[in-house]
Structures are given as C-alpha cells and as structure tokens.
VEXKOL-330914 format. One record per residue (C-alpha): y, x, z; chain; residue number from 1. Coordinates in steps of 0.25 Angstrom, whole numbers, plus 5000, padded with zeros to 4 digits. Layout:
% residues N
[r [Y,X,Z],"A",NUM]
...
This chain:
% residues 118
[r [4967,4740,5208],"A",1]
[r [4963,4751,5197],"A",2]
[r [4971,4765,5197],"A",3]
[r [4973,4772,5184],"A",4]
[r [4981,4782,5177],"A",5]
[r [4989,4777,5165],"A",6]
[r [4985,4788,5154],"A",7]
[r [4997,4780,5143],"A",8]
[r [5008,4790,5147],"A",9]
[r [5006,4804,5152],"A",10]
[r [5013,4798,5165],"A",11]
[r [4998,4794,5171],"A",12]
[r [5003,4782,5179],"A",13]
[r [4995,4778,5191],"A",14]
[r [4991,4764,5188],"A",15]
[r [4986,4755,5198],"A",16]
[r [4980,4741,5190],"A",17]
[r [4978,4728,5198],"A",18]
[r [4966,4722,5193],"A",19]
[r [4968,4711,5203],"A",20]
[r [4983,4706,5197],"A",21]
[r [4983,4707,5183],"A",22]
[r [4981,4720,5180],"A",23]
[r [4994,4725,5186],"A",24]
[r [4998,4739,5184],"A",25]
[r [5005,4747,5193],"A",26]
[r [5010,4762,5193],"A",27]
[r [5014,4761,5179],"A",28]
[r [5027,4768,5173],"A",29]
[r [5026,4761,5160],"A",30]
[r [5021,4748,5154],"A",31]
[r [5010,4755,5148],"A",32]
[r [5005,4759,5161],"A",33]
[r [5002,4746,5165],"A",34]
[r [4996,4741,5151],"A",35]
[r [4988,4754,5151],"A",36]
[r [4983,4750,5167],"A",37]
[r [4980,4736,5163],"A",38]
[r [4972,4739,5149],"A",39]
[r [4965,4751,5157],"A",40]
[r [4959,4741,5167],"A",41]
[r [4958,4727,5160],"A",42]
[r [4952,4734,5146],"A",43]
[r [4950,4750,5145],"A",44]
[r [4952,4758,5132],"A",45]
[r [4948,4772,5126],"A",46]
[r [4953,4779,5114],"A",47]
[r [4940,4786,5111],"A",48]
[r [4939,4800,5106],"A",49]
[r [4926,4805,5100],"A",50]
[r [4922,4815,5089],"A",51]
[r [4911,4811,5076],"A",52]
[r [4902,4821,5070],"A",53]
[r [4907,4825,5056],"A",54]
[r [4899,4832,5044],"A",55]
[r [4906,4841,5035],"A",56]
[r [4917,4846,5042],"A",57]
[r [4924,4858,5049],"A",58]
[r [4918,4851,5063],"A",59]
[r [4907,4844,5068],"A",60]
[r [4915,4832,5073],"A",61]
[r [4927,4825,5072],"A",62]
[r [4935,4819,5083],"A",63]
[r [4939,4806,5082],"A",64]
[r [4945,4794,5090],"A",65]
[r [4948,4778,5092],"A",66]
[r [4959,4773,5083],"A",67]
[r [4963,4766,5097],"A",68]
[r [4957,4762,5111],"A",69]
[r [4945,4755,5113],"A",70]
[r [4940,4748,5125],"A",71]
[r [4934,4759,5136],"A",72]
[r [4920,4749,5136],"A",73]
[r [4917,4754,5122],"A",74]
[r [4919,4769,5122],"A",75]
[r [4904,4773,5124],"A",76]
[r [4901,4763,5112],"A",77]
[r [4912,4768,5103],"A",78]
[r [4908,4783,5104],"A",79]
[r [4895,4779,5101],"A",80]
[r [4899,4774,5089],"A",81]
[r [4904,4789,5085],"A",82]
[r [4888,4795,5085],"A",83]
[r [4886,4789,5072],"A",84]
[r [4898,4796,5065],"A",85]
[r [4897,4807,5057],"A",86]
[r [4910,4810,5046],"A",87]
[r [4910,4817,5035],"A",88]
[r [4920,4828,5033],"A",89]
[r [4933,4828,5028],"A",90]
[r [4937,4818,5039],"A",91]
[r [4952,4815,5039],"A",92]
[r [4958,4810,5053],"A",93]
[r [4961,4796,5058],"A",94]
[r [4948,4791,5050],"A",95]
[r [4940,4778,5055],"A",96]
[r [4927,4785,5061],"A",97]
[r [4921,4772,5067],"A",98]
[r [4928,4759,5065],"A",99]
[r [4932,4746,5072],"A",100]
[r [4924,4754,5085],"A",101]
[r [4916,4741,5093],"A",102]
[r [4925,4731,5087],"A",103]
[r [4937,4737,5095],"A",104]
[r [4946,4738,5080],"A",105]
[r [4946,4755,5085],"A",106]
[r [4940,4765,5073],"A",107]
[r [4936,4779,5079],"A",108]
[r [4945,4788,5070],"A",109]
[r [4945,4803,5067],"A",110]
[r [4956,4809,5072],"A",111]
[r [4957,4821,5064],"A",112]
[r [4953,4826,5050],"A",113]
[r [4940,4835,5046],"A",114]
[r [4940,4845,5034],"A",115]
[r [4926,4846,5027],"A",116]
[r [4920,4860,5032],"A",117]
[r [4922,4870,5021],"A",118]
C-alpha cells in the first residue's frame, strides 16, 4: 500500500493506493483524486520547468516549460536537452524551444516574451 498526497486540488487528500487490488484508491474527495492516485503509481509524470540561455536580450536566460506532462523517467534526459539552446532576442512567449521532447508529442515552450536589449 503507497501513501500520497493528491496535489490536483488545493484540498491535499491523503491517498492510500492498493498496489495489490487494481490499484484502488482510497481517501479521495473527488474522482480526480483517485485518477491522479493510480497515474501517480502505475506511470508518474512531470511538467517541467527550466530556463535556456538567450543572446541579445534584456536577460540572460529565458524561462521556459513543457507544453504538458511527460513521463517522470525522462526528466533527467529532457533537461539535458535544454544545454544546447541558446535563442536569439526578441523571443515572443508560448514559442516551441525543443520539439516533440523524446518522442513524447510535448514541445519545451517559452512562457514569456523577450525584448531585444537596447
């Protein structure tokens, strides 16, 4: 049996997941809850957040995120990806840094825009 604490709502429901009977969820106040339990144990994901080197503008770097969850196993690798990026100022936000990240379909995108340093 696996303890966590459901992060969907701000409630943080003490879930108890039965590894043993199908993955049953208990301690749930919500149907969420007990997807969240389940995905949590059966196969863990991460929205990733980051920031990438970037030339030409009013700062150094540039923060940037997944466009949607990927599998916690592939964290490390994904980040990795994000040495070799290095954008050129101006930089408008929600723009595809690293594509399709490990086959997972995810892009890393910026999440804000960067003027040109004047």
């Amino acid at each position: 049996m696996r303890e966590l604490t459901c992060i969907v709502c701000p409630k943080g429901c003490r879930l108890k997941v039965d590894e043993e009977h199908d993955w049953a969820v208990t301690g749930n106040s919500c149907p969420r809850g007990a997807e969240y339990g389940k995905a949590e144990c059966v196969a863990p994901t991460r929205v990733v957040t980051s920031t990438v080197r970037i030339e030409g503008g009013t700062h150094r770097r540039i923060p940037v995120k997944t466009s949607g969850p990927i599998p916690k196993k592939d964290v490390f690798a994904a980040m990795a990806l994000l040495d070799a990026v290095c954008l050129q100022a101006p930089v408008e936000a929600h723009v595809p840094v690293v594509r399709d990240i490990l086959g997972t379909g995810v892009d890393f995108i910026t999440t804000r825009a960067m003027k040109r340093e004047d």
